[in-house]
N, C-alpha and C positions, 0 to 999 in steps of 0.2 A: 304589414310585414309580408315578404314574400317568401315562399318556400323553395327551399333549393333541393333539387331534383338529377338525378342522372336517368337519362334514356336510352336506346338502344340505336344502331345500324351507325346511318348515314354521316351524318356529321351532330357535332354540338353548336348549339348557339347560346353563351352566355348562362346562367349561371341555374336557370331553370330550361332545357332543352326538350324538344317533342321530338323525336326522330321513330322512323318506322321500321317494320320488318316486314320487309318483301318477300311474300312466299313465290315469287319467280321472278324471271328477270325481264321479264318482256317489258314491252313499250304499252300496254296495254297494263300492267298491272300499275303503272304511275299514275294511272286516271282512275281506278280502284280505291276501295275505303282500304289502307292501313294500317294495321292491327300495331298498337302502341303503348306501352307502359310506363309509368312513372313510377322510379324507384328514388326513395324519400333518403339522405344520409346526412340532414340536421345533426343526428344524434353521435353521428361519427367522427373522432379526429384525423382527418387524414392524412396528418404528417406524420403516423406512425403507423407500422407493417401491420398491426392487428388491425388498425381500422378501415386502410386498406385492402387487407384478407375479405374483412367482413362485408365492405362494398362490393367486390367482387364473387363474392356467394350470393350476394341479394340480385346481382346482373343476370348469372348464369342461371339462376332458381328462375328470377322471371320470364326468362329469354323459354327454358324451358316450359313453363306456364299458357305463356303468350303463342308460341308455335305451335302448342299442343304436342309435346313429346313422349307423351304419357299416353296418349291415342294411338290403338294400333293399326295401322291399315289393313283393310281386308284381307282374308287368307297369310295373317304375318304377324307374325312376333314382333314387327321392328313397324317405329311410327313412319308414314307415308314419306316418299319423298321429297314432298315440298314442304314436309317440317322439319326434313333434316336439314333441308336446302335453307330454309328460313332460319334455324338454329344456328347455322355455319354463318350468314352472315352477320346474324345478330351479339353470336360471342367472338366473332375474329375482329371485334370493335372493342375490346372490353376497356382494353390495357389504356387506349387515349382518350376514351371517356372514362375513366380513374384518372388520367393525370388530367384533365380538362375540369376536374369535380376538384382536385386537389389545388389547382392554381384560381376556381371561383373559393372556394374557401378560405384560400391565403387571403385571397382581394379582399372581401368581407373583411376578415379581421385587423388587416391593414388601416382598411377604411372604415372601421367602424359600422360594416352595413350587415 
């Protein structure tokens, strides 16, 4: 049995997805190890707003986690800014990876997988 998972950034693939979170944008950070989370929503129904809500709290919680936004940069109250840079691009993906998690769910239960 396979677990079904939401990730972050780039794109989804199918129904358990690895995507990354690029702390820059450069050509040089795509050949770099990428920092990447697995967020688990088995337990969630996603054809309704609360379990929805709650996928989306588990995105933005890890997103923050995973960039370290909770770390402050030196001399500053506010985390560095390639985790905020990392944060920005990791939750302005949220909204299509909820509906990408919502339509491999339908599948599954469609199909019986």
């Amino acid at each position: 049995m396979f677990k079904k998972t939401a990730l972050f950034a780039a794109a989804l693939v199918g129904p358990a997805a690895m995507v990354g979170l690029a702390a820059t944008a450069t050509p040089a950070a795509a050949q770099e190890s990428i920092p990447t989370a697995t967020v688990y929503y088995t337990d969630l129904d996603l054809s309704t707003v609360e379990g929805q809500e709650t996928l989306e709290r588990r995105l933005v919680k890890t997103a923050r986690k995973v960039c370290r936004m909770d770390e402050r940069a030196v001399d500053s109250f506010l985390p560095s800014s390639s985790s905020q840079a990392c944060y920005r691009k990791a939750t302005e993906k949220v909204d299509g990876q909820i509906a990408a998690a919502m339509r491999d769910q339908e599948k599954a239960q469609r199909y019986g997988g």
